[in-house]
C-alpha positions in Angstrom: 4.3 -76.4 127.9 1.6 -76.0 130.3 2.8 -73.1 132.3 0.4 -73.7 135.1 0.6 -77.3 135.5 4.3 -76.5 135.7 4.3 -74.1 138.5 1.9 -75.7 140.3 4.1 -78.7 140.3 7.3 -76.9 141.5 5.1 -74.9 144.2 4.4 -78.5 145.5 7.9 -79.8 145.6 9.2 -76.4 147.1 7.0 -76.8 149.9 7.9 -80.4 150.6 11.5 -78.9 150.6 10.6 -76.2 153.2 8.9 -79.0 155.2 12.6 -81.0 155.1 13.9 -78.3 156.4 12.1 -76.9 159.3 12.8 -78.3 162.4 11.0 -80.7 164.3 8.2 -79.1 167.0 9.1 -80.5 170.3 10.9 -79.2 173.3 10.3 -76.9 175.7 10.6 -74.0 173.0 7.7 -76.2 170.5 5.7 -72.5 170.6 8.1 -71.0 168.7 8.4 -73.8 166.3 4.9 -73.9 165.6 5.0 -70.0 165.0 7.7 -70.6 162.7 5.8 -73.0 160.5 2.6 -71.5 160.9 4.5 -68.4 158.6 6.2 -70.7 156.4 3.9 -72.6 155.5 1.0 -70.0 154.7 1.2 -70.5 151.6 1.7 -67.9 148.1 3.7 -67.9 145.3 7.2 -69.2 146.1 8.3 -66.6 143.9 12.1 -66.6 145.3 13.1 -70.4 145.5 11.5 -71.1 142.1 13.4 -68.1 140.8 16.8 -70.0 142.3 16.0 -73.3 141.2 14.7 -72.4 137.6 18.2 -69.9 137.3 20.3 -72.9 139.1 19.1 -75.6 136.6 19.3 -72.9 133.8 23.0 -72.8 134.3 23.3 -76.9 134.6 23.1 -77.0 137.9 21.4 -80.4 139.3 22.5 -81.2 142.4 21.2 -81.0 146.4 23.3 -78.2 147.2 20.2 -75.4 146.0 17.6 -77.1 148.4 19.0 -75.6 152.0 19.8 -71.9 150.1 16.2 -71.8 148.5 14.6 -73.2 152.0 16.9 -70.5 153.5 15.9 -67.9 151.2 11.7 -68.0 151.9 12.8 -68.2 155.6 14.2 -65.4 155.4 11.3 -63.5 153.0 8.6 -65.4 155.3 10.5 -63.2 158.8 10.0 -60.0 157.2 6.4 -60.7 156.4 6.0 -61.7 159.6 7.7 -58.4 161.1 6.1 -56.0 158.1 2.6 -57.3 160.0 3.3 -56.4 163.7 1.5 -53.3 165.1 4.6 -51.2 164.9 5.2 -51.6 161.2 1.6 -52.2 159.1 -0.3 -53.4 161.3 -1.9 -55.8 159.6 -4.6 -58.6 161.4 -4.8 -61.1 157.6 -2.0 -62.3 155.1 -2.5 -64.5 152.5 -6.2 -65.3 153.2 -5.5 -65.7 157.0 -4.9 -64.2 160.7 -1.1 -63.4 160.7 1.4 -64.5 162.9 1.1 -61.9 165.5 -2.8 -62.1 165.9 -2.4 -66.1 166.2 0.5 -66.2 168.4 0.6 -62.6 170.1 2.6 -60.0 169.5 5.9 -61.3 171.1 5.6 -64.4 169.8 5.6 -62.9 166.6 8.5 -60.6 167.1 10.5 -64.4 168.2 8.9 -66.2 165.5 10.6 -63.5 162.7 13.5 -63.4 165.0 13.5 -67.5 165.1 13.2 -67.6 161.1 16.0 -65.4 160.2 18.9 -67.1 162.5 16.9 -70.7 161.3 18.0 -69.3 157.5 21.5 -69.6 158.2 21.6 -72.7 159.8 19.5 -74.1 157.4 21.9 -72.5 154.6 25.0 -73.8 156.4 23.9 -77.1 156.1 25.0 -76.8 152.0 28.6 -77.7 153.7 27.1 -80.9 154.5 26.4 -82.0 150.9 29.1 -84.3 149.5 30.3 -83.5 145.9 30.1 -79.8 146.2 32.4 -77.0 145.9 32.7 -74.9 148.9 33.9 -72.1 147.3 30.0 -71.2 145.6 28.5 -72.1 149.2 31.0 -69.6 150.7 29.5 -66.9 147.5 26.3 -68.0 147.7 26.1 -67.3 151.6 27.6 -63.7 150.9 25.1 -62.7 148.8 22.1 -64.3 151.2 23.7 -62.4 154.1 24.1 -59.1 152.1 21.1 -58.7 150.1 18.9 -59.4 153.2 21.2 -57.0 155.5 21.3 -53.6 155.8 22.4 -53.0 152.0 19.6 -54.7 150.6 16.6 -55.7 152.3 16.7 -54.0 156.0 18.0 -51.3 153.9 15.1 -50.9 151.6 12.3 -50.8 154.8 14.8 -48.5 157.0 14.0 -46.2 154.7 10.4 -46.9 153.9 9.4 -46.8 157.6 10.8 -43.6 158.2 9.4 -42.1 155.1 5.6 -43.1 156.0 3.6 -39.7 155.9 6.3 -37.9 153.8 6.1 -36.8 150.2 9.8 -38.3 149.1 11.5 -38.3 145.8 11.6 -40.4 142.5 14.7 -41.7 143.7 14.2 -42.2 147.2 11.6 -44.4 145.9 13.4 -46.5 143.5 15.9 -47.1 146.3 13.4 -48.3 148.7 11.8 -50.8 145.7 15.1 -51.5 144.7 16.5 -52.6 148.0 13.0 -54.0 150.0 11.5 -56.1 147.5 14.8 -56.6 144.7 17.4 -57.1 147.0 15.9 -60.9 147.7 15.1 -61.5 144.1 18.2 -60.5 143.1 19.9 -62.8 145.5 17.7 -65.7 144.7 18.5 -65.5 141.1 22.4 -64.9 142.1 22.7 -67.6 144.1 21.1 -70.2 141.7 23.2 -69.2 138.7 26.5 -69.2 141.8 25.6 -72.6 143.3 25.7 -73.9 139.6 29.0 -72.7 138.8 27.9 -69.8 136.3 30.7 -66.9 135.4 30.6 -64.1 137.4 29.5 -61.7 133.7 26.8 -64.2 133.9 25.8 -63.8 137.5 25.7 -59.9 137.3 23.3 -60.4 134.2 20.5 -61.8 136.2 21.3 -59.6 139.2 20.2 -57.0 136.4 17.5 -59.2 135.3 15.8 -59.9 138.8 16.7 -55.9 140.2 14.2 -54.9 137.0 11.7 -57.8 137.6 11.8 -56.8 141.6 10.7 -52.9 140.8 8.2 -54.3 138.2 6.8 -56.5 141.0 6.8 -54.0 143.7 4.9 -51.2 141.1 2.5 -54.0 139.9 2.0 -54.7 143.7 1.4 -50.6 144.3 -1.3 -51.2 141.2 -3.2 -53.9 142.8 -3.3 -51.7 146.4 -6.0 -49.6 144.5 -7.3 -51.7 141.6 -8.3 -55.1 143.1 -10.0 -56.2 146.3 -9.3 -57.6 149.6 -10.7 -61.1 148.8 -8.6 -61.4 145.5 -5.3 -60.5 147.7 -5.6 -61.8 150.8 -4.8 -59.0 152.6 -6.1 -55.6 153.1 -6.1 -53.3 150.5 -5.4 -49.8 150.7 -2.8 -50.7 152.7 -0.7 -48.2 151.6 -3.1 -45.0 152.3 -4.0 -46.6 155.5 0.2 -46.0 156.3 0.0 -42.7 154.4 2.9 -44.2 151.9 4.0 -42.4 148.6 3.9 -45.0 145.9 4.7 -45.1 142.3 0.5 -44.9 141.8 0.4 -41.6 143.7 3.8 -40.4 142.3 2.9 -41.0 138.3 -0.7 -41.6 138.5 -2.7 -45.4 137.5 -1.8 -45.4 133.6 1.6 -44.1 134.0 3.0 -47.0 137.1 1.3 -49.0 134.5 3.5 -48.1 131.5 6.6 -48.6 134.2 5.5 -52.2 134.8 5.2 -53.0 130.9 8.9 -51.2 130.4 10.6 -53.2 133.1 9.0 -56.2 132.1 10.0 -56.0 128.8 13.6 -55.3 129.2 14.2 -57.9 131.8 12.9 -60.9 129.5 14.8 -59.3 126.4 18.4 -59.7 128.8 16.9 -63.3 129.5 16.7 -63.9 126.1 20.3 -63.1 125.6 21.5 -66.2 128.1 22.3 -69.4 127.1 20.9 -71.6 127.2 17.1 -70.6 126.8 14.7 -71.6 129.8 10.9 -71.4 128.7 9.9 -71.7 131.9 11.8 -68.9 133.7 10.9 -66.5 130.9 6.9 -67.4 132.1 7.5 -66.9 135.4 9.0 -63.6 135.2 6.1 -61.9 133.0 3.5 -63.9 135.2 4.9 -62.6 138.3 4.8 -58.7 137.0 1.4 -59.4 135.4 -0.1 -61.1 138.7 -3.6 -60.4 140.0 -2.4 -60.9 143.3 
C-alpha cells in the first residue's frame, strides 16, 4: 500500500463530501455563506472525517449514513479554528498558508461565520435521518456523542480552561485536561461515531475512545513540539504562537527531549490497542503514527 497515494485520495473525496454538504451561496445572507466555505474549504489534513470513515468501514460499515456526521464533524473543528483566530482568543492574521477568516471577512463576520458553522453541523448531521436503510437508533448515539464531545465536557471544555490559564504556570494535570478535552474530545468522537454508525458493540466503541483520547494528546504534544522546532513557512501559521500567548505547554513543562519521549509512548500504546481489533485496518494504523509524527 501506498500510504500517500491513499490519503491523498480520501482527502479528495472528503472534500467533495464537504462541498455536498455546504449550502448553496445565494440570498440575502450569501456573506455568511461565503465565510463559511471560505473556512471549510481552507484546506489541511482532514484528520477527523478520515479518522470516522477509516473506523466506520473498519467495523463493516458501508453505507451513506457516515457522510453528513463526518461533514458535520470538520464543520464543527473548522468554527473553533475560526474562533481560536479572532483577536480575543490568539489573535492570529494566517492559517493554513492564508489570511484567516477574520482578517478576510472582519471581525464580526468571523464571529457569525463560527457561529454559522456550528448550528450548520447539526443540520447537516440531522440530515443522517434522511438516509433510507438506516437504523435511527446509532444516528440518535452518534448525534450524542457529536453534541457532547464538542460541548462543554469536551471541546468548549478543554479551551474554557486554556483561555483562562494563559499567563499562569498550571499543573501536569490541568494540562492533560485541557489536551485531553480541546484537541481529543473531537478525535475521540470521530472515531466513536464511525465505529457507532457501523453498528460496533459498545466494548468496541470505548476501545477506540481509548485509542483516539491517546492519539489526540500525542497530536496536541507533537503540535507543542513543532511551535518551537519548525518554521512559519512549513506550518502555515505563526510559530511561537504559544509564547506569543504566554501558554504553559508540555515543551516548557518537561523540556524538548522529554514531550518528545511522551509523543513516542502515546503513540505506541494507541496502535498496540489498534492492533487488538478485528478486523486489522492497515490504513488506519498509518494514519494514526503519521498524524503524531507530522511535520506540520
Amino acid at each position: 500500500m501506498n500510504f500517500k497515494e491513499e490519503q491523498t485520495k480520501r482527502v479528495e473525496w472528503i472534500e467533495e463530501v464537504l462541498r455536498e454538504y455546504l449550502p448553496e451561496k445565494d440570498g440575502k445572507q450569501k456573506l455568511i455563506m461565503e465565510a463559511m466555505e471560505y473556512s471549510l474549504m481552507a484546506g489541511g489534513k482532514r484528520l477527523r472525517p478520515m479518522l470516522m470513515m477509516e473506523t466506520y468501514r473498519m467495523f463493516g460499515g458501508s453505507g451513506e449514513v457516515v457522510k453528513p456526521f463526518l461533514a458535520a464533524l470538520e464543520m464543527i473543528h473548522t468554527y473553533s479554528l475560526v474562533h481560536d483566530d479572532l483577536p480575543a482568543m490568539d489573535n492570529d492574521d494566517y492559517r493554513r498558508g492564508r489570511r484567516t477568516t477574520h482578517v478576510v471577512y472582519g471581525e464580526d463576520m468571523g464571529i457569525l461565520a463560527g457561529d454559522a458553522l456550528l448550528n450548520y453541523a447539526f443540520e447537516t448531521a440531522t440530515s443522517a435521518f434522511d438516509i433510507e436503510g438506516t437504523d435511527v437508533r446509532y444516528i440518535g448515539k452518534a448525534m450524542q456523542i457529536l453534541a457532547k464531545k464538542a460541548g462543554i465536557y469536551g471541546m468548549i471544555g478543554g479551551q474554557v480552561v486554556d483561555v483562562k490559564s494563559c499567563g499562569e504556570r498550571i499543573s501536569g494535570d490541568t494540562l492533560q485536561f485541557i489536551y485531553a478535552l480541546k484537541t481529543g474530545a473531537l478525535i475521540e468522537s470521530a472515531m466513536m461515531i464511525g465505529a457507532v454508525l457501523a453498528g460496533a458493540e459498545w466494548s468496541q466503541v470505548e476501545t477506540v475512545e481509548r485509542i483516539a483520547g491517546k492519539v489526540g494528546m500525542a497530536f496536541q504534544i507533537q503540535d507543542d513540539i513543532l511551535d518551537v522546532t519548525s518554521t512559519a513557512d512549513v506550518l502555515g501559521k505563526p510559530i511561537h504562537s504559544d509564547e506569543k500567548n504566554k501558554k504553559t505547554t508540555y515543551v516548557t513543562r518537561t523540556g524538548l527531549e522529554k514531550a518528545k519521549e511522551e509523543v513516542e509512548r502515546l503513540s505506541e500504546e494507541a496502535v498496540a490497542e489498534l492492533r487488538t481489533l478485528s478486523p486489522k485496518d492497515e490504513f488506519l494504523e498509518f494514519l494514526l503514527l503519521s498524524l503524531i509524527h507530522r511535520e506540520k
